[in-house]
ChimeraX commands (.cxc) that place a marker at each C-alpha (Angstrom):
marker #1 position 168.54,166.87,-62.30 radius 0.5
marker #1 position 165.47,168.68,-60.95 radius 0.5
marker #1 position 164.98,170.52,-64.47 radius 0.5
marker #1 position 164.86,167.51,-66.03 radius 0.5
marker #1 position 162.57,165.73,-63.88 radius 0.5
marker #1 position 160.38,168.88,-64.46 radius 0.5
marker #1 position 160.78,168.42,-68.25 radius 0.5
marker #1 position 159.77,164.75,-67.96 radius 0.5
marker #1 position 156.53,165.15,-66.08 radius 0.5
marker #1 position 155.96,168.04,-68.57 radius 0.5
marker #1 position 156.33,165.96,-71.91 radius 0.5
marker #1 position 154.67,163.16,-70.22 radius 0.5
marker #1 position 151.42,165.19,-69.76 radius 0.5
marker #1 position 151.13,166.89,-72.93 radius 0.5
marker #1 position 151.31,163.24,-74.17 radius 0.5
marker #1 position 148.45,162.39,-72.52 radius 0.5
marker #1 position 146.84,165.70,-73.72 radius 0.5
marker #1 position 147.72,165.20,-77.14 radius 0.5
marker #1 position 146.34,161.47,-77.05 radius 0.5
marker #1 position 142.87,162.52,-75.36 radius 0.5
marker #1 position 141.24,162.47,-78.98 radius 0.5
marker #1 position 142.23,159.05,-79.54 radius 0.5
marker #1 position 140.76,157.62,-76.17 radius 0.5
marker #1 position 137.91,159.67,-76.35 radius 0.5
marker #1 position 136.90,157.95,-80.40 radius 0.5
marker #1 position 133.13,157.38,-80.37 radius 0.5
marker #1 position 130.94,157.12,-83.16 radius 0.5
marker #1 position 129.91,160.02,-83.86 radius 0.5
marker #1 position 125.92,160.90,-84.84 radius 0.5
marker #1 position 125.29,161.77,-88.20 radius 0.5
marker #1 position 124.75,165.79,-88.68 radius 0.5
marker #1 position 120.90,167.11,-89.54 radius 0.5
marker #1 position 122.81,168.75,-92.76 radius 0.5
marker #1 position 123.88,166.09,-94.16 radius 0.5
marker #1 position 120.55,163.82,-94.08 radius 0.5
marker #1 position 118.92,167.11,-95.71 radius 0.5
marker #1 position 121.63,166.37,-98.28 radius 0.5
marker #1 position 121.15,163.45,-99.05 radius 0.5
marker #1 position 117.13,163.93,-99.15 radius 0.5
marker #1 position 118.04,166.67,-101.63 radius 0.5
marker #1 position 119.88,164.49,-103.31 radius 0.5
marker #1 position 117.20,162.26,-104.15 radius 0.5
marker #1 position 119.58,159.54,-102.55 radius 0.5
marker #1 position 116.91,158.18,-100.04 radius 0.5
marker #1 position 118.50,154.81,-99.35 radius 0.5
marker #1 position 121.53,157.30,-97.68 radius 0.5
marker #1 position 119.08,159.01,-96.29 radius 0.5
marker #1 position 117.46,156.66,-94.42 radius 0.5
marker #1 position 120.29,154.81,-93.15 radius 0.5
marker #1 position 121.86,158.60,-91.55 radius 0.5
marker #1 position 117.98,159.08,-90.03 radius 0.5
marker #1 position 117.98,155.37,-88.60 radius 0.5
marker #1 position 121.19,156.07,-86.68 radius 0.5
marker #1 position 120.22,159.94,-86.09 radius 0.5
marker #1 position 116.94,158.45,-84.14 radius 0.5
marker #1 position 119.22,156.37,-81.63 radius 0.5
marker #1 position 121.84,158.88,-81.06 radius 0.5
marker #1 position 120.42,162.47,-81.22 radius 0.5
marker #1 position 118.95,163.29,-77.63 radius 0.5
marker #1 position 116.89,166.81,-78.19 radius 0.5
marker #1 position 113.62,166.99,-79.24 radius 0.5
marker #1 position 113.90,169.33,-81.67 radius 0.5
marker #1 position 115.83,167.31,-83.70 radius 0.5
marker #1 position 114.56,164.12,-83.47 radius 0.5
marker #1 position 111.38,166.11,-85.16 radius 0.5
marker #1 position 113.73,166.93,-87.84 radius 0.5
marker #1 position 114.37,163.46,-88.34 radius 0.5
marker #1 position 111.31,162.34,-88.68 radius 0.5
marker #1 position 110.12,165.22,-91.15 radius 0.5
marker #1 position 112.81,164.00,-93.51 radius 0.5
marker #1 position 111.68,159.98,-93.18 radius 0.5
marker #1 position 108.13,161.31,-93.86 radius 0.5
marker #1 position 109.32,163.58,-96.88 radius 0.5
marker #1 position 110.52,160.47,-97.94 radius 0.5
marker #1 position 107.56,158.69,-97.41 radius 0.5
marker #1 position 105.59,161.14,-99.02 radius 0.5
marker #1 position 107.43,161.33,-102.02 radius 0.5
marker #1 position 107.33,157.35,-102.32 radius 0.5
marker #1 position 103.17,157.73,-102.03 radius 0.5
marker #1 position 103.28,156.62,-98.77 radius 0.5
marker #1 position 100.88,158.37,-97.56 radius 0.5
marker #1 position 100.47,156.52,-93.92 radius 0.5
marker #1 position 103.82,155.82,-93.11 radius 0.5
marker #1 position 104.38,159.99,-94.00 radius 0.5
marker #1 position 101.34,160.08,-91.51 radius 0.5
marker #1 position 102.96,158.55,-88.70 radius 0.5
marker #1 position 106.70,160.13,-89.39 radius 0.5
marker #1 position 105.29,164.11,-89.81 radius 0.5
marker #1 position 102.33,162.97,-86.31 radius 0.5
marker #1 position 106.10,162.18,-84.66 radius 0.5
marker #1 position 107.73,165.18,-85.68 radius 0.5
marker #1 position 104.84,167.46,-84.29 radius 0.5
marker #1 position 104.64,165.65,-81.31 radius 0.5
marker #1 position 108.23,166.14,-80.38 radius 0.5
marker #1 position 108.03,170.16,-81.61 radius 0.5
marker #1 position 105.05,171.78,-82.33 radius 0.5
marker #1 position 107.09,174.43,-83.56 radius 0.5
marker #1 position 108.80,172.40,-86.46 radius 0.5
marker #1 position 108.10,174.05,-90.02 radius 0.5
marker #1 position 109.06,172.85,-93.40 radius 0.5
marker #1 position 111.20,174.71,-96.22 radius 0.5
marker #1 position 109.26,175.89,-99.21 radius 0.5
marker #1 position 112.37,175.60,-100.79 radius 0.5
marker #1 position 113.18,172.33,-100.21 radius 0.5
marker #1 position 109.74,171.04,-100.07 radius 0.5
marker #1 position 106.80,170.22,-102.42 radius 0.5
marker #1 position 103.58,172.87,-102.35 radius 0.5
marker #1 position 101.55,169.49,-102.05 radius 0.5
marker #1 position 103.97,168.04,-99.18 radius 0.5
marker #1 position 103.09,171.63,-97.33 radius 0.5
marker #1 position 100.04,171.16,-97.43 radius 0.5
marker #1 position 99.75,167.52,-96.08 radius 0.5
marker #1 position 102.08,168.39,-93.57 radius 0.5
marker #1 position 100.12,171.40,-92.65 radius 0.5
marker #1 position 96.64,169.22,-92.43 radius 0.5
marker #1 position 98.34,166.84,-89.82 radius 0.5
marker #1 position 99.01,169.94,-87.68 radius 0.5
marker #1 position 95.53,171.25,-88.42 radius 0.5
marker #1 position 94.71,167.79,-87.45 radius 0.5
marker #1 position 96.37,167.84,-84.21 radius 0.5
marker #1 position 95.33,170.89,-82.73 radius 0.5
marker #1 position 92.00,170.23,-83.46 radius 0.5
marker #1 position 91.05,166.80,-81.63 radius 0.5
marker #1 position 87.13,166.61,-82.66 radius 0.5
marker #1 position 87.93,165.33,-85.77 radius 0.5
marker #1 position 88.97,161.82,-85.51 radius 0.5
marker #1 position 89.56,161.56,-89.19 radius 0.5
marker #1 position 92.40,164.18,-88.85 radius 0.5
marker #1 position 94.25,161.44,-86.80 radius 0.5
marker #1 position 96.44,158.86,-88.09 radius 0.5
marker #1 position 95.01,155.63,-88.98 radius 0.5
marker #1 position 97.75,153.50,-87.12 radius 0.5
marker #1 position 100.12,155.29,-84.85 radius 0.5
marker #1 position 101.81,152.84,-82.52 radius 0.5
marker #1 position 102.64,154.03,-79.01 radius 0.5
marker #1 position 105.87,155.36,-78.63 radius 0.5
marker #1 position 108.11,156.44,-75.71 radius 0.5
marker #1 position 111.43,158.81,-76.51 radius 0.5
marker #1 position 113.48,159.05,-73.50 radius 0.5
marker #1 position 116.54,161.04,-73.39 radius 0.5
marker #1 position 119.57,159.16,-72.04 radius 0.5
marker #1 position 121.17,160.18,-69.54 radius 0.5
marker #1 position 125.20,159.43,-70.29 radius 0.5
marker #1 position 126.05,160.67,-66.55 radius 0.5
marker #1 position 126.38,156.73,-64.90 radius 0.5
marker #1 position 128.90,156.07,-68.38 radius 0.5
marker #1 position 130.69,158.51,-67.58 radius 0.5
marker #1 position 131.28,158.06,-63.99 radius 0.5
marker #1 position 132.72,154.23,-65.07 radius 0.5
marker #1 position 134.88,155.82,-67.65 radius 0.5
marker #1 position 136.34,158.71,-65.53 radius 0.5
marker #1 position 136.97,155.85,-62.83 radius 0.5
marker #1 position 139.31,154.17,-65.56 radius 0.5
marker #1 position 140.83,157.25,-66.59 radius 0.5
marker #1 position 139.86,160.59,-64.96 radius 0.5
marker #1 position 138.39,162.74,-67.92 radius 0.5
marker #1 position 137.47,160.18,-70.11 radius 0.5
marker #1 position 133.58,160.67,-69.12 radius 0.5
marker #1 position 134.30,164.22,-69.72 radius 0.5
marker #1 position 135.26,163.80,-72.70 radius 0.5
marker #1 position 132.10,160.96,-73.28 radius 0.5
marker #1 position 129.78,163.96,-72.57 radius 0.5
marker #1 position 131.28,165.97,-75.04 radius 0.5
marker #1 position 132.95,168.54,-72.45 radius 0.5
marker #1 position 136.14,168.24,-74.52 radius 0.5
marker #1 position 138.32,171.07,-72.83 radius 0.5
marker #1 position 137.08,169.77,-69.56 radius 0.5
marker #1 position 138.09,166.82,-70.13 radius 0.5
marker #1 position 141.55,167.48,-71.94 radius 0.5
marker #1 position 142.63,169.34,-68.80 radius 0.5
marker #1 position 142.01,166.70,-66.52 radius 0.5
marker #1 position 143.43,164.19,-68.89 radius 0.5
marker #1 position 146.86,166.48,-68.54 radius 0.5
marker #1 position 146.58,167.49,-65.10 radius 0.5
marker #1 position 146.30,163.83,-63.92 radius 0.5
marker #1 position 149.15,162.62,-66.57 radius 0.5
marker #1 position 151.83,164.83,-65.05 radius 0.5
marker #1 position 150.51,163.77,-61.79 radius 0.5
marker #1 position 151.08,160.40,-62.36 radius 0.5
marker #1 position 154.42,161.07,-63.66 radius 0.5
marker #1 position 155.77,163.08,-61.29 radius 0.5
marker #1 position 154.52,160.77,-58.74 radius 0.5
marker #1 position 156.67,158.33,-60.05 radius 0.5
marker #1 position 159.86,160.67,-60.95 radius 0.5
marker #1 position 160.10,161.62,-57.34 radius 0.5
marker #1 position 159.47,157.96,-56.16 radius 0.5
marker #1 position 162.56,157.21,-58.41 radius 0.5
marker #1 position 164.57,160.42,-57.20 radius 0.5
marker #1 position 163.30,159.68,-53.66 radius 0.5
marker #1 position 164.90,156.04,-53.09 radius 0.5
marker #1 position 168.16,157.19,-54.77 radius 0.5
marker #1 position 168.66,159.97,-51.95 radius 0.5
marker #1 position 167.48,157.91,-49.44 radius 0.5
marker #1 position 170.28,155.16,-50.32 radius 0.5
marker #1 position 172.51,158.04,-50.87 radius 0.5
marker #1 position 171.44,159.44,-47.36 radius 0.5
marker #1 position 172.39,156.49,-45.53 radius 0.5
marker #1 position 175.65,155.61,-47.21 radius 0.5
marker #1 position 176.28,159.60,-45.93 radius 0.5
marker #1 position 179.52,160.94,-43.37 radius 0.5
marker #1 position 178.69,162.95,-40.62 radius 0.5
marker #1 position 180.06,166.04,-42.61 radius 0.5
marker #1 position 177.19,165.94,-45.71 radius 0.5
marker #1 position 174.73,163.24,-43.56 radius 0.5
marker #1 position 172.47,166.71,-43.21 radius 0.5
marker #1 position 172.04,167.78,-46.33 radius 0.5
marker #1 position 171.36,164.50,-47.77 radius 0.5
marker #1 position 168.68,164.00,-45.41 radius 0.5
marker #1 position 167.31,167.46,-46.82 radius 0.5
marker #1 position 167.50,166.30,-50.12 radius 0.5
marker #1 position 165.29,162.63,-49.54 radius 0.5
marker #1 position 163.27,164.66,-47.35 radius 0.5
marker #1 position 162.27,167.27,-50.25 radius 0.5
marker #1 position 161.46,164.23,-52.65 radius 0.5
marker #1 position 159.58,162.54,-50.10 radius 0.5
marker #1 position 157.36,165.53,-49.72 radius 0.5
marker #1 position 157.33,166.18,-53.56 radius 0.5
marker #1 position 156.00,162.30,-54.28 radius 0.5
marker #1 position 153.23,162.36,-51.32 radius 0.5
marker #1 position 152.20,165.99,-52.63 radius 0.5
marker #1 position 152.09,164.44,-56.06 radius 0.5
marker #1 position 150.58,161.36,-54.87 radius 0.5
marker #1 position 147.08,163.36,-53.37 radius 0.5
marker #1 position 147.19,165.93,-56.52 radius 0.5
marker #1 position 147.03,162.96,-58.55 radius 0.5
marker #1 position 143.63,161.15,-56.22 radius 0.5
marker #1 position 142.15,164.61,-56.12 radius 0.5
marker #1 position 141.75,164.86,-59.78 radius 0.5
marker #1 position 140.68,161.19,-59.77 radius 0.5
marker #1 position 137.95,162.04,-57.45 radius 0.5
marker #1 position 136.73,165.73,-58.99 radius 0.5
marker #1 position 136.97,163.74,-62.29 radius 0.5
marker #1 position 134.82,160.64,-61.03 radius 0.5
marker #1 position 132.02,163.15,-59.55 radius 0.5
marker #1 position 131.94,165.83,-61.95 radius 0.5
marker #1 position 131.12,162.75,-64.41 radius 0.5
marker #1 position 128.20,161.14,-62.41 radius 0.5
marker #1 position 127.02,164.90,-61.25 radius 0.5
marker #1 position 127.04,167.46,-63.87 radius 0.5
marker #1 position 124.88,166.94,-66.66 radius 0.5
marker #1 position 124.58,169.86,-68.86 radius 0.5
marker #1 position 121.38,170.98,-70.27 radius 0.5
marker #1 position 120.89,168.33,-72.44 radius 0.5
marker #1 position 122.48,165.04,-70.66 radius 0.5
marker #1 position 120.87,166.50,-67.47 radius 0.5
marker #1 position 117.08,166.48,-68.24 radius 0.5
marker #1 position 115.13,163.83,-69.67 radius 0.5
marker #1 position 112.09,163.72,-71.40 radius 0.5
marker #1 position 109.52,161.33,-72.09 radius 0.5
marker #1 position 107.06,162.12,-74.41 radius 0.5
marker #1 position 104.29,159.14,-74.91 radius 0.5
marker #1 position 101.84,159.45,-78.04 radius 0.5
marker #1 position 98.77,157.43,-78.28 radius 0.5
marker #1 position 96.77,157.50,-81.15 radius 0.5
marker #1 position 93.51,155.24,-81.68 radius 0.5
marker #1 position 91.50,154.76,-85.25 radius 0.5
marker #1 position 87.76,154.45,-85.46 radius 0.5
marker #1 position 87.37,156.24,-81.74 radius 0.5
marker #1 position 89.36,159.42,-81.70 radius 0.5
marker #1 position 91.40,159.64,-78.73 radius 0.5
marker #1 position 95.05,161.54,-78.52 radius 0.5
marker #1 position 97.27,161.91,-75.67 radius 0.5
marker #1 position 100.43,163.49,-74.83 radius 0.5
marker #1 position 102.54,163.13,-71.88 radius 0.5
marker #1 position 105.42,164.75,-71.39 radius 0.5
marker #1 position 108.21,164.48,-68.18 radius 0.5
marker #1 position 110.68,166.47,-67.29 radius 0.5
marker #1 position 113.53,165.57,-64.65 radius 0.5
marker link #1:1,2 radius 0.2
marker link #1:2,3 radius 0.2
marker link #1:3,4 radius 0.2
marker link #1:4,5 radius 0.2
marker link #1:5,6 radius 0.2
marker link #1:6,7 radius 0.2
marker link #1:7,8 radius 0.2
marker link #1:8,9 radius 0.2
marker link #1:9,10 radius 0.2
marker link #1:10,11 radius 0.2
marker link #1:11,12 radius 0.2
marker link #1:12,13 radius 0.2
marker link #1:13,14 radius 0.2
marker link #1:14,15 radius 0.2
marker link #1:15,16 radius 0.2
marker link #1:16,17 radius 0.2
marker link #1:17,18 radius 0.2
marker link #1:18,19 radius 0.2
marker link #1:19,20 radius 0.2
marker link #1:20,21 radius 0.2
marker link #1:21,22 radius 0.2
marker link #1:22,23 radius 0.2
marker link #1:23,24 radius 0.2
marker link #1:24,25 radius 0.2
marker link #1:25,26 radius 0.2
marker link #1:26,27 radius 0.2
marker link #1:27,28 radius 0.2
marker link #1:28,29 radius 0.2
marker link #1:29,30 radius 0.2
marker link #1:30,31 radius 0.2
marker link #1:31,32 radius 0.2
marker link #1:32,33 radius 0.2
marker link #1:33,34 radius 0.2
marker link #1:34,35 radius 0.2
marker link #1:35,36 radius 0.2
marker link #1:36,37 radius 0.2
marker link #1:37,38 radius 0.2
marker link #1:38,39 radius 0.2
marker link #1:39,40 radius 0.2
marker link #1:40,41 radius 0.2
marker link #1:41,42 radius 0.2
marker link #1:42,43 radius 0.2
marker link #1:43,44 radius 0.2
marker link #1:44,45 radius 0.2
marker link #1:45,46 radius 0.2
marker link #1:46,47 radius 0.2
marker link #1:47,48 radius 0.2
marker link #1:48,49 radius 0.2
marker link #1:49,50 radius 0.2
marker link #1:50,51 radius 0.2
marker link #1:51,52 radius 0.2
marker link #1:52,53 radius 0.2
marker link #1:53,54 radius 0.2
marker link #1:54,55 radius 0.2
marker link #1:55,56 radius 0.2
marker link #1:56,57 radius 0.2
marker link #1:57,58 radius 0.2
marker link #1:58,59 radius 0.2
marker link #1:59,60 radius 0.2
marker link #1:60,61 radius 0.2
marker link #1:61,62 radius 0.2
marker link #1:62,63 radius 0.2
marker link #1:63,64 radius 0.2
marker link #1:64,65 radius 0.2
marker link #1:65,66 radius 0.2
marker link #1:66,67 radius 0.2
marker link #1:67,68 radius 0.2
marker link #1:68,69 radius 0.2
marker link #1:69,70 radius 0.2
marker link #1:70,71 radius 0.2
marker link #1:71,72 radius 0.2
marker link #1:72,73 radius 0.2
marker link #1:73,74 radius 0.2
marker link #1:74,75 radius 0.2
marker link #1:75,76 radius 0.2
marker link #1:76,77 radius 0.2
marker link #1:77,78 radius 0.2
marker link #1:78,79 radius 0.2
marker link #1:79,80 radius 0.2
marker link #1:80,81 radius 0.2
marker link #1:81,82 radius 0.2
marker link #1:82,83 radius 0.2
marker link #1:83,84 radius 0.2
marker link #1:84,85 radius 0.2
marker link #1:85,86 radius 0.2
marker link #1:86,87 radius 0.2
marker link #1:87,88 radius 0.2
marker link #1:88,89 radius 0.2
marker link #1:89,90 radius 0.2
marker link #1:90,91 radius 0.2
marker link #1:91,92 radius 0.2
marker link #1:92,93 radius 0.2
marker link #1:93,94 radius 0.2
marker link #1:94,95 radius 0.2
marker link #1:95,96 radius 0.2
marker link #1:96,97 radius 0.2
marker link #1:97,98 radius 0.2
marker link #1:98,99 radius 0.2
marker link #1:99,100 radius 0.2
marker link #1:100,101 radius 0.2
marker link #1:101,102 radius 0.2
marker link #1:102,103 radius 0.2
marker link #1:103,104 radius 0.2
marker link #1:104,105 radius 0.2
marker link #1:105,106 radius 0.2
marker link #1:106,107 radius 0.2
marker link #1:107,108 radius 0.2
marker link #1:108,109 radius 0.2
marker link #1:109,110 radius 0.2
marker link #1:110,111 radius 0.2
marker link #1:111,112 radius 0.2
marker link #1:112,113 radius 0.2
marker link #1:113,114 radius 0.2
marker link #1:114,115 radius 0.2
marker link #1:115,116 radius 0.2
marker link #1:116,117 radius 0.2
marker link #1:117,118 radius 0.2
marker link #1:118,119 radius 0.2
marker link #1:119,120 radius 0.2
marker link #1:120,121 radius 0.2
marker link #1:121,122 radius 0.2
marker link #1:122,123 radius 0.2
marker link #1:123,124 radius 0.2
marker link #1:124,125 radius 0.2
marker link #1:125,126 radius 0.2
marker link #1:126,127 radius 0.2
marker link #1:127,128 radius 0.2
marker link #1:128,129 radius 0.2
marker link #1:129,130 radius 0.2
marker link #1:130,131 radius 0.2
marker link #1:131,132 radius 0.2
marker link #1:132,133 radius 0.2
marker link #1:133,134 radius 0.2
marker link #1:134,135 radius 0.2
marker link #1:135,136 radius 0.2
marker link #1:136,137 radius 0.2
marker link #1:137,138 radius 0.2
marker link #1:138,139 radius 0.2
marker link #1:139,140 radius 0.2
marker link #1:140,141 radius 0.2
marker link #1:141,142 radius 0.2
marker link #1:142,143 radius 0.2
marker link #1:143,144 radius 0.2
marker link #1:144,145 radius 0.2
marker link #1:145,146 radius 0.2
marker link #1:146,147 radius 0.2
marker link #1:147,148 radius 0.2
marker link #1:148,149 radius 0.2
marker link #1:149,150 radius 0.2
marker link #1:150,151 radius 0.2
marker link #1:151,152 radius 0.2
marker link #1:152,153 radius 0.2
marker link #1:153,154 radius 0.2
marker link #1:154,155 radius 0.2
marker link #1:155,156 radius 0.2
marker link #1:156,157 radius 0.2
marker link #1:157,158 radius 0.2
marker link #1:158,159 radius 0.2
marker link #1:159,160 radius 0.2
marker link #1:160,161 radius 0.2
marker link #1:161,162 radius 0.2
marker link #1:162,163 radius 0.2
marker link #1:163,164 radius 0.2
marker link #1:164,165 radius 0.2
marker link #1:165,166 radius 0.2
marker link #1:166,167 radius 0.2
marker link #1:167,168 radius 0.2
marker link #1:168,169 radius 0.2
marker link #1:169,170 radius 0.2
marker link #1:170,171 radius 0.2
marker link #1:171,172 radius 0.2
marker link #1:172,173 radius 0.2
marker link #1:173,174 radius 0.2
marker link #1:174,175 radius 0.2
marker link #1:175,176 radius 0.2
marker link #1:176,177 radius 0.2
marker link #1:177,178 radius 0.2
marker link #1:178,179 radius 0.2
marker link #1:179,180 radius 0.2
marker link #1:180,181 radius 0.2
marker link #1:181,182 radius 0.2
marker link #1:182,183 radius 0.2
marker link #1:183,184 radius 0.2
marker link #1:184,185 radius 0.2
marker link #1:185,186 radius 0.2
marker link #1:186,187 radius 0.2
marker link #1:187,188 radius 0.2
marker link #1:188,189 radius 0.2
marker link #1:189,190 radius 0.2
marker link #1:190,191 radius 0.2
marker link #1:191,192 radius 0.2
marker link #1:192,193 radius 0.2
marker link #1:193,194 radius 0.2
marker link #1:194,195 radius 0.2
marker link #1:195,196 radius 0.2
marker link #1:196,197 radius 0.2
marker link #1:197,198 radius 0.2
marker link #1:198,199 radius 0.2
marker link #1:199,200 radius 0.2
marker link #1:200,201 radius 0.2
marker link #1:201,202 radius 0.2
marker link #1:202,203 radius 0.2
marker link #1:203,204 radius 0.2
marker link #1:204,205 radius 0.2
marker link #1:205,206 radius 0.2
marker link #1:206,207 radius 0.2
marker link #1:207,208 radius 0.2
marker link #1:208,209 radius 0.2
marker link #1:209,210 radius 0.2
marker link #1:210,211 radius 0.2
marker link #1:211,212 radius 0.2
marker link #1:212,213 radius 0.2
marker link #1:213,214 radius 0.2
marker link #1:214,215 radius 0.2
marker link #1:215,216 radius 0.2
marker link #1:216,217 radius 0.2
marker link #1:217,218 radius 0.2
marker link #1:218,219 radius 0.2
marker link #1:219,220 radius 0.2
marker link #1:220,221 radius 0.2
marker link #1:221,222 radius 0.2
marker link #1:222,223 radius 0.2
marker link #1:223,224 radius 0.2
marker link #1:224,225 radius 0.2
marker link #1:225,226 radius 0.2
marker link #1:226,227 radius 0.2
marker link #1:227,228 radius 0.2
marker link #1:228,229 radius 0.2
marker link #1:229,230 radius 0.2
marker link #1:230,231 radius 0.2
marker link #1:231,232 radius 0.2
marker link #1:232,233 radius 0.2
marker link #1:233,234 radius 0.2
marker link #1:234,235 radius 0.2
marker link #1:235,236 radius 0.2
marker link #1:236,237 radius 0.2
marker link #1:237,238 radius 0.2
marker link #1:238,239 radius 0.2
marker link #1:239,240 radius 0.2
marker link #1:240,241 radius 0.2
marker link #1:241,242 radius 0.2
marker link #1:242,243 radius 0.2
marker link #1:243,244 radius 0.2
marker link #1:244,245 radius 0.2
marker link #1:245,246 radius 0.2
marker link #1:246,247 radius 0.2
marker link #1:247,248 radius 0.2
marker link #1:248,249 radius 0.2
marker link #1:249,250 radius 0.2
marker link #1:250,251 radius 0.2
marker link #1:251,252 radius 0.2
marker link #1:252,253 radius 0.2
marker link #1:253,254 radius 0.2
marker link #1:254,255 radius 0.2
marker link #1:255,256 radius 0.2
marker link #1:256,257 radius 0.2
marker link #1:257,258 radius 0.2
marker link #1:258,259 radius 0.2
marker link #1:259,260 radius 0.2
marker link #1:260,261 radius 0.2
marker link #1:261,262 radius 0.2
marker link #1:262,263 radius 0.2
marker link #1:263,264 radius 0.2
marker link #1:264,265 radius 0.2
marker link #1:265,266 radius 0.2
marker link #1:266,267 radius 0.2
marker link #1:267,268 radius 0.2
view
């Protein structure tokens, strides 16, 4: 009986393992290799719509810029020369360090590209600033509070929201067989408990044994089972990872006729 009580808890959490995936579905953001593919492509209507989406999901800097240096490729290419402007002005801002492809990009897209950096580094020349740059604020979002409501629901879940996917697996399973054998030995302990008082003098001892074992087994069970509810819950709303775990807030402001540039950027 005990074996199969131990088999039941078993199945019950690789269940829960196996199903993590399916809880865990979120839309996921659209990879930087694939909007280059479609800008290759030549299939800009695709690759606007990926870039669109790309700008509210990705989170790092880096590529965000790359984002917005395929939007102003596109711009470019369309002989849109201000909107281009403002896209490649956002790229820079958000990494200094980005650099186009030869490969993949036009000598005379280089070498507009390259001007706006010129541009930027060297604020005496107002002309070298876009003509309309609207103010903009990036902040990284911090998914930690999201995940501290999910992990409340089921503990893991907000591991798995953050992307910690073995993390949150393994707490998935740990608190499924929890759970299950919580409620196995509930089961097992009321049927030796009723069996223990029906009991003669001459087996009244070892039935007490028996309820007493199950007893112990269910409240053991039962505190496994809210300790892994409570590492799951904090571990959500504290750990953040390097990129949930800072944000940054980068704030661009750009004027026409009288040059004026400034960047501020906040880490924390």
């Amino acid at each position: 009986m005990r074996a199969s009580v131990h088999i039941f808890a078993l199945t019950v959490g690789w269940l829960a393992w196996g199903a993590a995936p399916a809880w865990s579905q979120v839309a996921e953001p659209p990879r930087l290799d694939a909007l280059w593919e479609a800008y290759q492509a030549l299939d800009y209507e695709k690759a606007q719509a990926l870039a669109q989406t790309a700008l509210a999901a990705f989170e790092a800097p880096e590529d965000l810029a790359q984002v917005h240096v395929v939007l102003g490729l596109i711009a470019f290419s369309q002989n849109d020369q201000r909107t281009a402007t403002r896209q490649f002005t956002d790229a820079l801002v958000l990494d200094p360090a980005v650099e186009l492809d030869a490969l993949l990009v036009s000598p005379k897209a280089m070498d507009f590209f390259n001007d706006i950096r010129t541009g930027l580094a060297q604020a005496g020349r107002a002309e070298s600033l876009p003509a309309e740059t609207a103010p903009r604020y990036i902040l990284v979002q911090d998914r930690r509070a999201e995940a501290a409501l999910r992990s409340m629901v089921l503990p893991g879940w907000g591991q798995l929201y953050k992307g910690q996917r073995a993390k949150g697996r393994l707490l998935i399973g740990v608190w499924g067989v929890a759970v299950a054998g919580t409620v196995t030995s509930h089961i097992l302990r009321q049927q030796s408990f009723d069996t223990y008082i029906e009991a003669g003098p001459e087996d009244v001892e070892q039935r007490y044994d028996t309820f007493n074992r199950w007893h112990k087994t269910r409240n053991t069970l039962v505190l496994g089972a809210i300790a892994v509810w409570v590492y799951s819950y904090l571990d959500a709303l504290i750990a953040g990872g390097q990129a949930l775990g800072q944000r940054n807030l980068l704030v661009p402001l750009t004027f026409s006729d009288r040059q004026m540039h400034v960047i501020v950027r906040v880490q924390f």
